[in-house]
C-alpha positions as CSV (number, residue, x, y, z in Angstrom):
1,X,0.0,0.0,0.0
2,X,0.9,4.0,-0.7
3,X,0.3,7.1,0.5
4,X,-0.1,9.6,-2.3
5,X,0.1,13.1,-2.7
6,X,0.6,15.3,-5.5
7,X,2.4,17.6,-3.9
8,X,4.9,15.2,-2.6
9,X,7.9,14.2,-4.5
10,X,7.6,10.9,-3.5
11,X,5.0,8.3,-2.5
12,X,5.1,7.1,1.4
13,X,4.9,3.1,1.4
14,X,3.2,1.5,3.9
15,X,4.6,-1.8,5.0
16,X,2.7,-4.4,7.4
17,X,0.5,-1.5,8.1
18,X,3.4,0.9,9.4
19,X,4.0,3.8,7.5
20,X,7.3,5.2,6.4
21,X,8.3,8.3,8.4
22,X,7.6,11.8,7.2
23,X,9.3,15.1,8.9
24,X,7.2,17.8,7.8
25,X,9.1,21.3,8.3
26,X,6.3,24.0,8.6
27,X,4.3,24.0,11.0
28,X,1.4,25.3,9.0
29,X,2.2,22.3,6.1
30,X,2.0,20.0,9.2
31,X,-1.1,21.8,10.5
32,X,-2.8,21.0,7.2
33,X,-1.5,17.2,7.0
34,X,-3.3,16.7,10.4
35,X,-6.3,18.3,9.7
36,X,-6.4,16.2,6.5
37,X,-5.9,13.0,7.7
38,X,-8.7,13.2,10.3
39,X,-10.9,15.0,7.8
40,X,-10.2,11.8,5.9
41,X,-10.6,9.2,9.1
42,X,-14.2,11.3,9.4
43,X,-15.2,10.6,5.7
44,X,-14.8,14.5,5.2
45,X,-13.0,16.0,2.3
46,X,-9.1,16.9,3.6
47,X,-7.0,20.3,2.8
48,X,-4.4,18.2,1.2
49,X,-5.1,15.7,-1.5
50,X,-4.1,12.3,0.3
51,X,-4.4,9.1,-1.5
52,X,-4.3,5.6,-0.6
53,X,-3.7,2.7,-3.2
54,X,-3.0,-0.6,-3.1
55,X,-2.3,-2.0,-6.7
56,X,-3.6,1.3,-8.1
57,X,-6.5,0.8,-6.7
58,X,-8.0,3.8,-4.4
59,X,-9.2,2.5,-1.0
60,X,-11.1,4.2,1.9
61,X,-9.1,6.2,3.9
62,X,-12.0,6.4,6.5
63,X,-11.9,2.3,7.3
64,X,-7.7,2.8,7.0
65,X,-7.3,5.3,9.0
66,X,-7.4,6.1,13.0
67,X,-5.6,9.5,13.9
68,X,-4.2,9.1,17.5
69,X,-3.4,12.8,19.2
70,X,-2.9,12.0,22.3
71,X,-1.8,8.3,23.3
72,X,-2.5,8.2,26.4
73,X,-6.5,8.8,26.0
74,X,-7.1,5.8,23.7
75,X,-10.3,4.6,23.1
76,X,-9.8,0.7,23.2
77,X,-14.0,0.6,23.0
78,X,-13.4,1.6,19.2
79,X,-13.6,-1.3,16.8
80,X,-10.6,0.1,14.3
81,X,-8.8,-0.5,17.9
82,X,-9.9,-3.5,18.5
83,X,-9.5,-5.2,15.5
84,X,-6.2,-4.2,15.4
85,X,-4.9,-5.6,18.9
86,X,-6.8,-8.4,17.7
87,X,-5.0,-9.0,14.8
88,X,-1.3,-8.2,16.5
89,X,-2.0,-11.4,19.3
90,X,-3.2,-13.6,16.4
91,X,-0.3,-12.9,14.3
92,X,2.2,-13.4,17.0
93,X,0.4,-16.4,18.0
94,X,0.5,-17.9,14.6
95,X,4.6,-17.4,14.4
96,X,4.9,-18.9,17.9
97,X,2.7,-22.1,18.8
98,X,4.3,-21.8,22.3
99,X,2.7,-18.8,22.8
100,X,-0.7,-20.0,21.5
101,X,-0.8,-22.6,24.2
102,X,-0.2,-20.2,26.8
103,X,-2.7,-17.6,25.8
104,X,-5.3,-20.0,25.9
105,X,-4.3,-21.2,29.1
106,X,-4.3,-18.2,30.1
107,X,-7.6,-17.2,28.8
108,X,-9.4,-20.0,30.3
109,X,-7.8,-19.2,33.6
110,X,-9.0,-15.6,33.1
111,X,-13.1,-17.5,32.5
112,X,-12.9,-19.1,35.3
113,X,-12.2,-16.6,37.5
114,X,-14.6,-14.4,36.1
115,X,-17.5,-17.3,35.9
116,X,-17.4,-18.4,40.1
């Protein structure tokens, strides 16, 4: 996946959904790239013409993105959240069976408690 934008000289690429870093000098460029990219998490239209393709294909930057501004008020209630963390323990699980074993053990542990 790729990050467009036609005023860039180059495209970002996103890798195992991290993206590349960008240092923005300007405040008022980097003002506008925020306000764009939760304009675009909203479904709005952004200030800066942000595009993001897989196989030259345009996808939804509203189900892509989640704009975090502070990290330390989270909302782990969201689903984009969710699915995420969700999606980090099964990948570690699948490239470590001993860690699957634990997890559930640990899980069912974690039922029991909660059930008596």
């Amino acid at each position: 996946m790729i990050l467009r934008n036609i005023s860039f000289e180059h495209d970002l690429p996103i890798v195992d959904d991290h993206a590349a870093s960008m240092q923005i000098a300007s405040p008022h460029l980097y003002a506008r790239v925020v306000q764009s990219f939760l304009a675009l998490e909203a479904g709005e239209e952004s200030l800066e013409p942000f595009l993001f393709l897989q196989d030259d294909d345009l996808l939804d930057a509203a189900k892509l993105l989640y704009v975090v501004t502070d990290p330390f008020h989270i909302d782990f209630a969201n689903k984009k959240i969710m699915t995420a963390l969700y999606g980090e323990i099964n990948q570690l699980i699948r490239k470590n069976p001993l860690r699957q074993v634990r997890w559930k053990s640990r899980w069912w542990s974690c039922q029991i408690s909660f059930r008596t």
